[in-house]
PDB file of N, CA, C and O in Angstrom:
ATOM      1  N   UNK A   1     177.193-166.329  47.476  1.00  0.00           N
ATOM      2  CA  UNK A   1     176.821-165.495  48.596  1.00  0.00           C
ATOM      3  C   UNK A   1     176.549-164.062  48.153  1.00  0.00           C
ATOM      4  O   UNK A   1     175.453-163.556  48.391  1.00  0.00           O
ATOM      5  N   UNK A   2     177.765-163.207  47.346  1.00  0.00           N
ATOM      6  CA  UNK A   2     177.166-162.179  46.720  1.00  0.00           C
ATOM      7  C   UNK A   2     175.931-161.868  46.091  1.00  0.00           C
ATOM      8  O   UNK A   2     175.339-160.790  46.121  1.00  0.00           O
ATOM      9  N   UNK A   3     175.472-163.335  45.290  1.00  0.00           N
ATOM     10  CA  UNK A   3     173.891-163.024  44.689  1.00  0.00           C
ATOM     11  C   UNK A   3     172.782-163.006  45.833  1.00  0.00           C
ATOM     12  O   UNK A   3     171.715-162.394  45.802  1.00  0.00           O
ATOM     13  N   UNK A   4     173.275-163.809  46.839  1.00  0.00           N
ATOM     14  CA  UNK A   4     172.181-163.961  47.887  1.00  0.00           C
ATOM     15  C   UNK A   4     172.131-162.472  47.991  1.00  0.00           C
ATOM     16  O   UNK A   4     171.213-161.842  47.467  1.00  0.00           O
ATOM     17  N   UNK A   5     173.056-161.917  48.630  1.00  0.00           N
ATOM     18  CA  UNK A   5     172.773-160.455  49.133  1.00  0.00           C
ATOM     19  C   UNK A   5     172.403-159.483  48.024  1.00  0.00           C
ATOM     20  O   UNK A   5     171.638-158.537  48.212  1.00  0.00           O
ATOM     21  N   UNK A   6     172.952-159.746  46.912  1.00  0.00           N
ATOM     22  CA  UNK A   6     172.250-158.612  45.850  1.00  0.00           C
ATOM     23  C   UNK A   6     170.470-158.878  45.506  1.00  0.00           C
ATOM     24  O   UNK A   6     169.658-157.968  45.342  1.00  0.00           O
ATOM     25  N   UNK A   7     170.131-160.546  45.452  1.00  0.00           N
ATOM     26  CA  UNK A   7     168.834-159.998  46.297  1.00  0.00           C
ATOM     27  C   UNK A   7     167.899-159.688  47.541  1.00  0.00           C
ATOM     28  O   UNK A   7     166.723-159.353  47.682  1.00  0.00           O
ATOM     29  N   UNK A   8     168.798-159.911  48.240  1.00  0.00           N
ATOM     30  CA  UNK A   8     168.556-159.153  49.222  1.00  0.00           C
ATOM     31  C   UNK A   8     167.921-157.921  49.430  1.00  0.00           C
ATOM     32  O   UNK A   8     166.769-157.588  49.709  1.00  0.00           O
ATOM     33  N   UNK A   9     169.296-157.149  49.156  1.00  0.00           N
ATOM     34  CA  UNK A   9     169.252-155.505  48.696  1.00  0.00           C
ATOM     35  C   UNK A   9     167.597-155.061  47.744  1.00  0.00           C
ATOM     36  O   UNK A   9     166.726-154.241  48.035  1.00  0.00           O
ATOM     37  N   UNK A  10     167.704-155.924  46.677  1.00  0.00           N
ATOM     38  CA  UNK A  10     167.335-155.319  45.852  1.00  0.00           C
ATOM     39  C   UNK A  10     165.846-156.071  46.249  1.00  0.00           C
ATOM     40  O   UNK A  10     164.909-155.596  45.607  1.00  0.00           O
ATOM     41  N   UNK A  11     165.459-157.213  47.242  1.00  0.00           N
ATOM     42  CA  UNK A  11     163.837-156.868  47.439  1.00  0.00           C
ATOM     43  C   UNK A  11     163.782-156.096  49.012  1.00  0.00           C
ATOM     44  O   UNK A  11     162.761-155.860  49.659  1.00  0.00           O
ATOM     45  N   UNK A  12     165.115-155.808  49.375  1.00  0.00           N
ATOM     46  CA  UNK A  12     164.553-154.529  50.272  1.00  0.00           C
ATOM     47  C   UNK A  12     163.725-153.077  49.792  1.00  0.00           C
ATOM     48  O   UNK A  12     162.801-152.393  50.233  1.00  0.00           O
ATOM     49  N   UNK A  13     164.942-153.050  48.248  1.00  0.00           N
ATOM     50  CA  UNK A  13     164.332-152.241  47.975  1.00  0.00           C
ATOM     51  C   UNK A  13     162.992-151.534  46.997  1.00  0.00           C
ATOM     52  O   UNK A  13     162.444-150.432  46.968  1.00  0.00           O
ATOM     53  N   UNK A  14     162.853-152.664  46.345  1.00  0.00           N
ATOM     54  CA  UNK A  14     161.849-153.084  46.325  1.00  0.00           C
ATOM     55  C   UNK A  14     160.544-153.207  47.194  1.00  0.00           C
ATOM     56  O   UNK A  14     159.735-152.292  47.039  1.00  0.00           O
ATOM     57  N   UNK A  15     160.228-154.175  48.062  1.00  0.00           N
ATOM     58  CA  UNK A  15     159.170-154.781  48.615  1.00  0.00           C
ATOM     59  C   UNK A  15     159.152-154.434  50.084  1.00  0.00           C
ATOM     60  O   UNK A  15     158.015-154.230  50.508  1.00  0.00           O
ATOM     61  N   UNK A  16     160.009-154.330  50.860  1.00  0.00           N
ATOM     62  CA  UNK A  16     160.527-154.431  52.565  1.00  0.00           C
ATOM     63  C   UNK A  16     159.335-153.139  53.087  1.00  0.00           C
ATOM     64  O   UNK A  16     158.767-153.442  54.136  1.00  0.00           O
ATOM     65  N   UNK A  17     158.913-151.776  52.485  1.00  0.00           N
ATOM     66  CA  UNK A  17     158.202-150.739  53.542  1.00  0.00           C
ATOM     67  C   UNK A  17     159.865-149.792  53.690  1.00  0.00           C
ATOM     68  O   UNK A  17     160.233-149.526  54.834  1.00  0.00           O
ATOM     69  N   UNK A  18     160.156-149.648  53.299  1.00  0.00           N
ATOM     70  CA  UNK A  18     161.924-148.868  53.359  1.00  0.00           C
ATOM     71  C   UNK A  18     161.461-146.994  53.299  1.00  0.00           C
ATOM     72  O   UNK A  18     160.989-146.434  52.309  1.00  0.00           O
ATOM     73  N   UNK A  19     161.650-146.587  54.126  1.00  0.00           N
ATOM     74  CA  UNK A  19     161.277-144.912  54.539  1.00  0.00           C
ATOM     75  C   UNK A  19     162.316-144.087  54.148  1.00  0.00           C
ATOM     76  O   UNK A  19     163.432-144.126  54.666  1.00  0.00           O
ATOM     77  N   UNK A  20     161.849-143.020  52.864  1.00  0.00           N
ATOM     78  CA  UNK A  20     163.411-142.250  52.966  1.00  0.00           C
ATOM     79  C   UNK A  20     163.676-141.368  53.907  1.00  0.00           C
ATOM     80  O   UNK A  20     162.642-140.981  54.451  1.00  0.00           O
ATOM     81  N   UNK A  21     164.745-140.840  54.367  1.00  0.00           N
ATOM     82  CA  UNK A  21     165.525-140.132  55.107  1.00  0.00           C
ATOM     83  C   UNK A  21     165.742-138.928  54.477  1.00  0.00           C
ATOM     84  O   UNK A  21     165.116-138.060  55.085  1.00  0.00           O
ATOM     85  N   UNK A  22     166.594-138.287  53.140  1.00  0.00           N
ATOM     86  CA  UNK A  22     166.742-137.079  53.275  1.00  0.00           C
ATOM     87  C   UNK A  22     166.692-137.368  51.331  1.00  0.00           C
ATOM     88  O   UNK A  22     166.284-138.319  50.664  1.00  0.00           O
ATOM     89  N   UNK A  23     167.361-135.950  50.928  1.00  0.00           N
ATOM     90  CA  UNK A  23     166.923-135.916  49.509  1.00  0.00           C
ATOM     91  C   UNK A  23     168.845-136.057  49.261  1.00  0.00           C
ATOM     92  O   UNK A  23     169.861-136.092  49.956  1.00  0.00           O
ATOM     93  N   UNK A  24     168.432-136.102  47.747  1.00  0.00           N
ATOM     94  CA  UNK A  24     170.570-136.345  46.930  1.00  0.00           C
ATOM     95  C   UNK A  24     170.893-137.784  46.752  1.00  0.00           C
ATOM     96  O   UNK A  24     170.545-138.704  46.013  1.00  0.00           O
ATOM     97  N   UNK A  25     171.542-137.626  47.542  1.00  0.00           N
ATOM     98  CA  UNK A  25     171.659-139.716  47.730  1.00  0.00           C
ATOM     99  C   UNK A  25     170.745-140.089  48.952  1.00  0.00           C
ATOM    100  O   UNK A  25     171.028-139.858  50.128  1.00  0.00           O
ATOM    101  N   UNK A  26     169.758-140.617  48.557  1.00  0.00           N
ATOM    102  CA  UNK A  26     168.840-141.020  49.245  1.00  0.00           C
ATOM    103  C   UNK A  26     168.841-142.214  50.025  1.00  0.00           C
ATOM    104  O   UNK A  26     168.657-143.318  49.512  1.00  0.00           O
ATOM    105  N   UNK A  27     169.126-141.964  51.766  1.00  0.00           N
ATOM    106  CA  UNK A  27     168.978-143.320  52.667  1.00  0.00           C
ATOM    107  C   UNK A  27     167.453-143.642  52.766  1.00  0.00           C
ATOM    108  O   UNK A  27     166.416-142.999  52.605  1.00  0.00           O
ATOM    109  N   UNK A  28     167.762-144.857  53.085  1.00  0.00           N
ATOM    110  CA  UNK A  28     166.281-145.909  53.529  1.00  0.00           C
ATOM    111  C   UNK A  28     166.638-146.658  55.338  1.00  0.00           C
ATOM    112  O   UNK A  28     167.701-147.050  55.820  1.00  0.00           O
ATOM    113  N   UNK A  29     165.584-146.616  55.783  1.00  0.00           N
ATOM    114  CA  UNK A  29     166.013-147.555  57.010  1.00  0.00           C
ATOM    115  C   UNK A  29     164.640-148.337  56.928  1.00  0.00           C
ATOM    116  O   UNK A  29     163.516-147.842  56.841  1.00  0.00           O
ATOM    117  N   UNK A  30     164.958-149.553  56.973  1.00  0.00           N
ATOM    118  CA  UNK A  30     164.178-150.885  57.080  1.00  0.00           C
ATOM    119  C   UNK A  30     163.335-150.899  57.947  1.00  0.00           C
ATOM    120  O   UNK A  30     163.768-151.056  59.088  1.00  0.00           O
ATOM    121  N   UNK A  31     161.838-150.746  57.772  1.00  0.00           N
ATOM    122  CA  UNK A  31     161.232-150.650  58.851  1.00  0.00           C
ATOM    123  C   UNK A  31     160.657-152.066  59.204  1.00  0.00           C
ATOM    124  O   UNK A  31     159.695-152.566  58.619  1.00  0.00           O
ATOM    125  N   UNK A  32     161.457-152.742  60.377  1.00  0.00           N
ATOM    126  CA  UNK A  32     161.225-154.453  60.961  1.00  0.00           C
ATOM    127  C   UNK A  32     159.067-154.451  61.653  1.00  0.00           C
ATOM    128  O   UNK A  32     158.421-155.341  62.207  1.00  0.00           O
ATOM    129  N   UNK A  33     158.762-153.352  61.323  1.00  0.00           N
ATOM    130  CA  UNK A  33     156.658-153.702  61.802  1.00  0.00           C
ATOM    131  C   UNK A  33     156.701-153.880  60.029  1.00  0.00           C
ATOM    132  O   UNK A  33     155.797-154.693  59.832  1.00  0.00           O
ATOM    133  N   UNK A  34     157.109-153.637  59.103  1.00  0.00           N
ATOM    134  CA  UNK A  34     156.645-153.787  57.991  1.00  0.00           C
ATOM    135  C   UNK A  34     157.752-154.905  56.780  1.00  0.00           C
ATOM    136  O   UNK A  34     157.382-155.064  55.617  1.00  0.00           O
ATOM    137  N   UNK A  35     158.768-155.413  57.191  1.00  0.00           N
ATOM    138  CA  UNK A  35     159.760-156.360  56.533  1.00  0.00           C
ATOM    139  C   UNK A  35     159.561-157.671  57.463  1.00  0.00           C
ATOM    140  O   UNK A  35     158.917-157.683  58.511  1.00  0.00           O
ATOM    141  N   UNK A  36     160.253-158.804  56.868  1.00  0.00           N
ATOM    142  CA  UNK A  36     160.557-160.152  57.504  1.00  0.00           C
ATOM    143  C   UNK A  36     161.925-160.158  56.639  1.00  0.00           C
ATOM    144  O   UNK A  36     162.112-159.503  55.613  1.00  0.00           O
ATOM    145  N   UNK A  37     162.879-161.069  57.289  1.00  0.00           N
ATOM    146  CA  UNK A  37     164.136-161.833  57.017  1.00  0.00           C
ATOM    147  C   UNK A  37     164.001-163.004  56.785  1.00  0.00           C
ATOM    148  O   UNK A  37     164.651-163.898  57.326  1.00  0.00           O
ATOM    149  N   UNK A  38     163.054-163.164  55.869  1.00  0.00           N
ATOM    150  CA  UNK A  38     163.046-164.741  55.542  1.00  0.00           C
ATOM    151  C   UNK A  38     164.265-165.916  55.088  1.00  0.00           C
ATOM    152  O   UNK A  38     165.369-165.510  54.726  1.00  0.00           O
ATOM    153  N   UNK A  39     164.056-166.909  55.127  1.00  0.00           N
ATOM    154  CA  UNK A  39     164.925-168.050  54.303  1.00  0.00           C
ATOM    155  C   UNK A  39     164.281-169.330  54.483  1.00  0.00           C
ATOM    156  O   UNK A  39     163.667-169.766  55.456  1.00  0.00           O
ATOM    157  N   UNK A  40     164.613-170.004  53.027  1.00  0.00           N
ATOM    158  CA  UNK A  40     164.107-171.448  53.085  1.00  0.00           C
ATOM    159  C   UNK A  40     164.849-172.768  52.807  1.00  0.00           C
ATOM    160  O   UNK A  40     165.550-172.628  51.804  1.00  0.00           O
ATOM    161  N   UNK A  41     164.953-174.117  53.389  1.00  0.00           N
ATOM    162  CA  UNK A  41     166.056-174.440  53.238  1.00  0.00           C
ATOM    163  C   UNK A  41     165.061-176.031  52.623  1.00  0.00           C
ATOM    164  O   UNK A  41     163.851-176.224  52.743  1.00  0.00           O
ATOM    165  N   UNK A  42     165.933-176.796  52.087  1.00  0.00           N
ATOM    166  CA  UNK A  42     165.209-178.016  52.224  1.00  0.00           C
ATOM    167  C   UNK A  42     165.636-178.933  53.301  1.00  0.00           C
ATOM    168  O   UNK A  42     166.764-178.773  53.768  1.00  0.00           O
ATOM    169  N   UNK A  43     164.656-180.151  53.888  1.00  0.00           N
ATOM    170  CA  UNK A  43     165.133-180.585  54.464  1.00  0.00           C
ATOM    171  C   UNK A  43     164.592-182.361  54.047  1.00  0.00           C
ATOM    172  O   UNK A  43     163.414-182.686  53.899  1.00  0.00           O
ATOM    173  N   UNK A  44     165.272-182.897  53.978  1.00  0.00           N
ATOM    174  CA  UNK A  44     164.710-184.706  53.661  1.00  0.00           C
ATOM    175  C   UNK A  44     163.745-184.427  52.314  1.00  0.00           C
ATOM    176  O   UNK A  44     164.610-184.174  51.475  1.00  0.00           O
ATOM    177  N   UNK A  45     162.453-184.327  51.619  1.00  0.00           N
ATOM    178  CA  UNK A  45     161.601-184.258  50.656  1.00  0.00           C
ATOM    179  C   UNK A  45     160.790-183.065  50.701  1.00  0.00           C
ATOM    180  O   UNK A  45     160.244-182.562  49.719  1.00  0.00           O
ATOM    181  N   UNK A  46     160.718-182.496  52.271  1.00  0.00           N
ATOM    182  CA  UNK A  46     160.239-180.922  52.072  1.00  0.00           C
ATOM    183  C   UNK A  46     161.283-179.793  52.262  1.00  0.00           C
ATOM    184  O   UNK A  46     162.512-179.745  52.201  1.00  0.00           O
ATOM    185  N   UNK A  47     160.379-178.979  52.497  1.00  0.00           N
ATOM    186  CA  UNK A  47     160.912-177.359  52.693  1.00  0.00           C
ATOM    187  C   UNK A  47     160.828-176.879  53.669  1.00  0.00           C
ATOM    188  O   UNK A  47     159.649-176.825  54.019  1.00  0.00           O
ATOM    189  N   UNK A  48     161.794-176.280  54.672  1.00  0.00           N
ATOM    190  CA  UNK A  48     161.423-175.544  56.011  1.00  0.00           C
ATOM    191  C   UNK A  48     161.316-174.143  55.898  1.00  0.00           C
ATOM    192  O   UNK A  48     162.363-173.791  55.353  1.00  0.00           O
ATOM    193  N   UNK A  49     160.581-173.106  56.130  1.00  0.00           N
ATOM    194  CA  UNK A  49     160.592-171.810  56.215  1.00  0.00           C
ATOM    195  C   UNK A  49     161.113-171.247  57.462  1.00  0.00           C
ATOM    196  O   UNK A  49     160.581-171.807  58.420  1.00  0.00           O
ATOM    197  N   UNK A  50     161.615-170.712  57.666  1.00  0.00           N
ATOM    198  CA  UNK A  50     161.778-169.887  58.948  1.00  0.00           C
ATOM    199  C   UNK A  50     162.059-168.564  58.704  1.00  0.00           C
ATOM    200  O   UNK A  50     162.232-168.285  57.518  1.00  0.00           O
ATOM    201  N   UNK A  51     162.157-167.629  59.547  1.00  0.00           N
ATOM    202  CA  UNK A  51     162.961-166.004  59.581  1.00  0.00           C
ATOM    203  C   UNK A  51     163.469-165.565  60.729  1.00  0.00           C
ATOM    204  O   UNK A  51     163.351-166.331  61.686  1.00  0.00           O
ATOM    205  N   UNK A  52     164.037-164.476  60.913  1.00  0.00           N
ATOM    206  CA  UNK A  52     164.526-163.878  61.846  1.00  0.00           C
ATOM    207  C   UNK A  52     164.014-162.905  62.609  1.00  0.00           C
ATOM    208  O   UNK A  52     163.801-161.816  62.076  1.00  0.00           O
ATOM    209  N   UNK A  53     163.775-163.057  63.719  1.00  0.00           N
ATOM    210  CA  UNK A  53     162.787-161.850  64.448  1.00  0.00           C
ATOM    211  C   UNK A  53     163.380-160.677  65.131  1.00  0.00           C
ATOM    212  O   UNK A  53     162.677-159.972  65.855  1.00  0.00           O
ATOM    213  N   UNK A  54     164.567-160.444  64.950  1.00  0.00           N
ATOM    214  CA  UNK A  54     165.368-159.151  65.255  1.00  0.00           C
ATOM    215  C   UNK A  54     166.312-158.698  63.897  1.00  0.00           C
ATOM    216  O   UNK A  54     167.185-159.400  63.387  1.00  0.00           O
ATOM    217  N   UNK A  55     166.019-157.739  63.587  1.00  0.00           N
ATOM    218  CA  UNK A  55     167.105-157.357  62.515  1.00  0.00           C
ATOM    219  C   UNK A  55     166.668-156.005  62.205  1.00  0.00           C
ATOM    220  O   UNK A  55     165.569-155.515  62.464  1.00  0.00           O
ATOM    221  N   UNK A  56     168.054-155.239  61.387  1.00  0.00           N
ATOM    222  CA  UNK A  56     168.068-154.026  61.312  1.00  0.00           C
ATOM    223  C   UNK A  56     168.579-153.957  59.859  1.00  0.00           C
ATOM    224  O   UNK A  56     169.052-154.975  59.354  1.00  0.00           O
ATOM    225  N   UNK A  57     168.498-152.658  59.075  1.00  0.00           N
ATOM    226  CA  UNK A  57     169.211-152.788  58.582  1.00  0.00           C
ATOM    227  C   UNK A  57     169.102-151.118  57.373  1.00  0.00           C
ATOM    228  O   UNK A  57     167.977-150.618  57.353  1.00  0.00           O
ATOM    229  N   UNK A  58     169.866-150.611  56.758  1.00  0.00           N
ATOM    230  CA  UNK A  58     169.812-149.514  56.317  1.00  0.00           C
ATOM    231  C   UNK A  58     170.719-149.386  54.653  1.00  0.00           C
ATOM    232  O   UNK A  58     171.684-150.063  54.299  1.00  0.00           O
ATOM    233  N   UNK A  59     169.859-148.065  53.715  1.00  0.00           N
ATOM    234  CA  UNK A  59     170.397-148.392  51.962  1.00  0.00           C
ATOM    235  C   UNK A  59     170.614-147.309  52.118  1.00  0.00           C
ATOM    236  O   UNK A  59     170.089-146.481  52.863  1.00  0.00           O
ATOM    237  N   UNK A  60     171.503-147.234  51.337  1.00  0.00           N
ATOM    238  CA  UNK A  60     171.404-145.369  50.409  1.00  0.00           C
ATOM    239  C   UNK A  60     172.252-146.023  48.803  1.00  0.00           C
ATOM    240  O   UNK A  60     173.255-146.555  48.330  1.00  0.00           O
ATOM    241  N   UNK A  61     170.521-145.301  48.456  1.00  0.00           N
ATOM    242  CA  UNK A  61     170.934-144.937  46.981  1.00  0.00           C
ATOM    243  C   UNK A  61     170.981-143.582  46.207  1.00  0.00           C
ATOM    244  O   UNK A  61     170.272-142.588  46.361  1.00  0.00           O
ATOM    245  N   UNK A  62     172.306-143.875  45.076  1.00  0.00           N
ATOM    246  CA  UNK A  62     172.569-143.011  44.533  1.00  0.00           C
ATOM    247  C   UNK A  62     172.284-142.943  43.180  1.00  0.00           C
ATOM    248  O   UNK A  62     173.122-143.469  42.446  1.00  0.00           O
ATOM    249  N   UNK A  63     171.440-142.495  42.724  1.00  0.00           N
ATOM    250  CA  UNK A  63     170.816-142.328  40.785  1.00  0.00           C
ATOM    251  C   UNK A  63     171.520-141.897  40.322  1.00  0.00           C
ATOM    252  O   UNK A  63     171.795-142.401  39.233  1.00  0.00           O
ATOM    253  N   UNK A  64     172.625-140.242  40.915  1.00  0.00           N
ATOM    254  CA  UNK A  64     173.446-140.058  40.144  1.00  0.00           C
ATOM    255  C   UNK A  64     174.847-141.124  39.825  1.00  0.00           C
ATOM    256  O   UNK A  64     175.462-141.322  38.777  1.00  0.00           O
ATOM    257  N   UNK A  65     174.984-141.545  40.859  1.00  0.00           N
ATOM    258  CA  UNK A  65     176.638-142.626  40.404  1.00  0.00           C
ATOM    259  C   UNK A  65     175.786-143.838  41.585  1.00  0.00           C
ATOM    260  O   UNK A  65     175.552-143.533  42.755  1.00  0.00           O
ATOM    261  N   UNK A  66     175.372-145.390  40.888  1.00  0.00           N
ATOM    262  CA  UNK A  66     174.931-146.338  41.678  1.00  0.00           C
ATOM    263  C   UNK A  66     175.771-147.116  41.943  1.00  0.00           C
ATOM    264  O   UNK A  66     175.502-148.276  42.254  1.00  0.00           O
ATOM    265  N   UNK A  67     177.306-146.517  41.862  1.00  0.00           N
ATOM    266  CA  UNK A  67     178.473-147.786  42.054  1.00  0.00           C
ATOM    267  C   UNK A  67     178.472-147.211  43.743  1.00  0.00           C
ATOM    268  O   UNK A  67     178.577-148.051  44.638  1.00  0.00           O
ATOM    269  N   UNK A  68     178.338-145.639  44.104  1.00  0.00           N
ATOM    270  CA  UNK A  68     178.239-145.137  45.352  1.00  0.00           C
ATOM    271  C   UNK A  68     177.037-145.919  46.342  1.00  0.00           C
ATOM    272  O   UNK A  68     177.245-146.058  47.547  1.00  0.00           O
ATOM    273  N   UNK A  69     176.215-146.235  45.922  1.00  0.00           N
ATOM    274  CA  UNK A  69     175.066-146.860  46.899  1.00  0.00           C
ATOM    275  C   UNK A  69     175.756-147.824  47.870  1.00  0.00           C
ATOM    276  O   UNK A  69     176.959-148.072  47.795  1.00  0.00           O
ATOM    277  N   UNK A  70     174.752-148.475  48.993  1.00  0.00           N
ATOM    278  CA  UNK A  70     175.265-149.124  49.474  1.00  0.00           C
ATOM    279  C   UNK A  70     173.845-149.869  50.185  1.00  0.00           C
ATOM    280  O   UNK A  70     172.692-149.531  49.915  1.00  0.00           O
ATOM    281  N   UNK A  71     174.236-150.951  51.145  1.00  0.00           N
ATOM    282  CA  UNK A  71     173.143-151.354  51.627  1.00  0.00           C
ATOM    283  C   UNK A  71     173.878-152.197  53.006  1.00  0.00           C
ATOM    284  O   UNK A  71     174.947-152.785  52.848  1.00  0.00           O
ATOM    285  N   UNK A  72     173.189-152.176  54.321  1.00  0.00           N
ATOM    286  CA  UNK A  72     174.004-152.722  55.403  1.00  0.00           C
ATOM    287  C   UNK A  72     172.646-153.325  56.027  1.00  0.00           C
ATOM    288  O   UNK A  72     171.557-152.751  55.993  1.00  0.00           O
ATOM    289  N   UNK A  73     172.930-154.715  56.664  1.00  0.00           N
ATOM    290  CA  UNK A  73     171.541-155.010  57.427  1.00  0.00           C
ATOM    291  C   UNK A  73     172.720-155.911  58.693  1.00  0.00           C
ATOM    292  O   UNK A  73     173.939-156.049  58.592  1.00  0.00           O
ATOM    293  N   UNK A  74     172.231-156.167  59.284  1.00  0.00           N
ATOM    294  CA  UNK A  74     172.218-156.782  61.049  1.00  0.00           C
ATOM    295  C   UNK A  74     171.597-157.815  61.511  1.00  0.00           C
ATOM    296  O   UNK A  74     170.804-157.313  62.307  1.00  0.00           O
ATOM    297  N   UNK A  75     171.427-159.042  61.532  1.00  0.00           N
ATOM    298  CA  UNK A  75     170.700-159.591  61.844  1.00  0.00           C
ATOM    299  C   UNK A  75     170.857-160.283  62.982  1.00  0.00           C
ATOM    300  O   UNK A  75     171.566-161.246  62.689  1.00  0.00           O
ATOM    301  N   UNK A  76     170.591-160.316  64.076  1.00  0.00           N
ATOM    302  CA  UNK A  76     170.592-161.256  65.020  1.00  0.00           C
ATOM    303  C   UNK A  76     170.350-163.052  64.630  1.00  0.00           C
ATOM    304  O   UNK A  76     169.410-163.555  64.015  1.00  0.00           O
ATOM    305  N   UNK A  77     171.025-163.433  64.967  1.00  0.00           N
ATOM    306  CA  UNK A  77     171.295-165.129  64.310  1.00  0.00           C
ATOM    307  C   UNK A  77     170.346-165.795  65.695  1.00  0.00           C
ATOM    308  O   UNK A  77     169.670-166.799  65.467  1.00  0.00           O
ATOM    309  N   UNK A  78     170.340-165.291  66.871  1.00  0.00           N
ATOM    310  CA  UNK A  78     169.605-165.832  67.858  1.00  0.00           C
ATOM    311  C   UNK A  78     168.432-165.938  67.451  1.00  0.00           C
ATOM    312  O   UNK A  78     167.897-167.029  67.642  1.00  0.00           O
ATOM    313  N   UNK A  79     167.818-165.099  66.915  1.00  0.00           N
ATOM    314  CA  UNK A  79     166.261-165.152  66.926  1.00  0.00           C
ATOM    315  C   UNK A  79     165.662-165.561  65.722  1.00  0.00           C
ATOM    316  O   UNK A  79     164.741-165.113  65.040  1.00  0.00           O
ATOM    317  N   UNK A  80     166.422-166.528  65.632  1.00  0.00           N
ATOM    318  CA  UNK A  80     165.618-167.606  64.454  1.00  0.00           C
ATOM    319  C   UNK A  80     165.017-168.085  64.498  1.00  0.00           C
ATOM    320  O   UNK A  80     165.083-168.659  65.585  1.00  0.00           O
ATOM    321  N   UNK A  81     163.707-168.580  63.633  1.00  0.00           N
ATOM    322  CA  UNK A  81     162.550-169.144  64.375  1.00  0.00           C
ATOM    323  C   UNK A  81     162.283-170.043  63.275  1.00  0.00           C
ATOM    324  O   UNK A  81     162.918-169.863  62.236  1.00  0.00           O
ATOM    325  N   UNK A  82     161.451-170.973  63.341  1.00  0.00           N
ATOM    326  CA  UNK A  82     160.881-171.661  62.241  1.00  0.00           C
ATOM    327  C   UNK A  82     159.266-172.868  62.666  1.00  0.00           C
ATOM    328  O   UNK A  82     158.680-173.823  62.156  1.00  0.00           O
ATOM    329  N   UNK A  83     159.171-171.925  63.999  1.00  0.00           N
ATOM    330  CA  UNK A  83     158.178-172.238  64.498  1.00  0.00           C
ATOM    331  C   UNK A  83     157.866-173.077  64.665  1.00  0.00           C
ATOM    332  O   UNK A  83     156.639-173.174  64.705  1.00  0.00           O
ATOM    333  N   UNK A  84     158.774-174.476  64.920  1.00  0.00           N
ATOM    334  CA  UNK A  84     158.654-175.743  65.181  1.00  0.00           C
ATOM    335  C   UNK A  84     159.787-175.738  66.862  1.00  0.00           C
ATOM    336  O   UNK A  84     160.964-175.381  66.894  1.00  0.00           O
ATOM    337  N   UNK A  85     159.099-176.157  67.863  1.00  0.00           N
ATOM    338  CA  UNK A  85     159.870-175.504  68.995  1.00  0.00           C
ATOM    339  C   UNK A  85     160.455-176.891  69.676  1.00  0.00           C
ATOM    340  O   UNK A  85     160.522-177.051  70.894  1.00  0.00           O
ATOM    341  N   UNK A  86     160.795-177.698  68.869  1.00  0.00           N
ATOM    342  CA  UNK A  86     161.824-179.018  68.656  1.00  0.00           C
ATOM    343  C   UNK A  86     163.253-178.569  67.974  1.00  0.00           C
ATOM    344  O   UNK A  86     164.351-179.025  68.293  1.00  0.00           O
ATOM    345  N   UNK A  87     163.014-177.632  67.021  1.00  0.00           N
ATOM    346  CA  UNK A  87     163.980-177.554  66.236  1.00  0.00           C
ATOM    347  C   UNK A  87     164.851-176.113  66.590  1.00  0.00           C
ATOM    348  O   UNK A  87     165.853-175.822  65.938  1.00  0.00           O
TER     349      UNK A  87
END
C-alpha cells in the first residue's frame, strides 16, 4: 500500500497539472479540470479501468530537507465510475 501511494505522490507530481502556491517549501494543489484518479483491476481474462470523479488533494515539497514534504489527497469512494452502468 505504501508503494501504491508513493506512486501516487510522485505522478502527481510529476504529470497531474499541480499549481504552486508560494515560494521555500513549496505547496501544490491538484487541479481535478486537469488530473484523473485512475485504477485498474483485473477481472476474469481482462482488465477494467475505472476512476474517481471527485477528489482533492494537496503536496508540499521541500528541496531543502525532503523527509519534511508531504502529500494528502481525498477521494470520494462514491464516485467511482468505470463506465459500465451494470457494475
Amino acid at each position: 500500500m505504501k508503494a501504491q501511494l508513493l506512486k501516487f505522490a510522485l505522478l502527481a507530481v510529476g504529470v497531474l497539472g499541480l499549481f504552486p502556491a508560494r515560494a521555500g517549501a513549496v505547496d501544490y494543489i491538484i487541479d481535478p479540470d486537469h488530473s484523473r484518479v485512475e485504477f485498474r483491476i483485473r477481472h476474469l481474462i481482462t482488465k477494467v479501468t475505472g476512476h474517481f470523479q471527485e477528489f482533492e488533494g494537496a503536496f508540499t515539497y521541500n528541496a531543502h530537507d525532503v523527509t519534511t514534504s508531504t502529500f494528502k489527497a481525498v477521494i470520494n469512494a462514491i464516485s467511482v465510475t468505470t463506465n459500465h452502468p451494470k457494475r
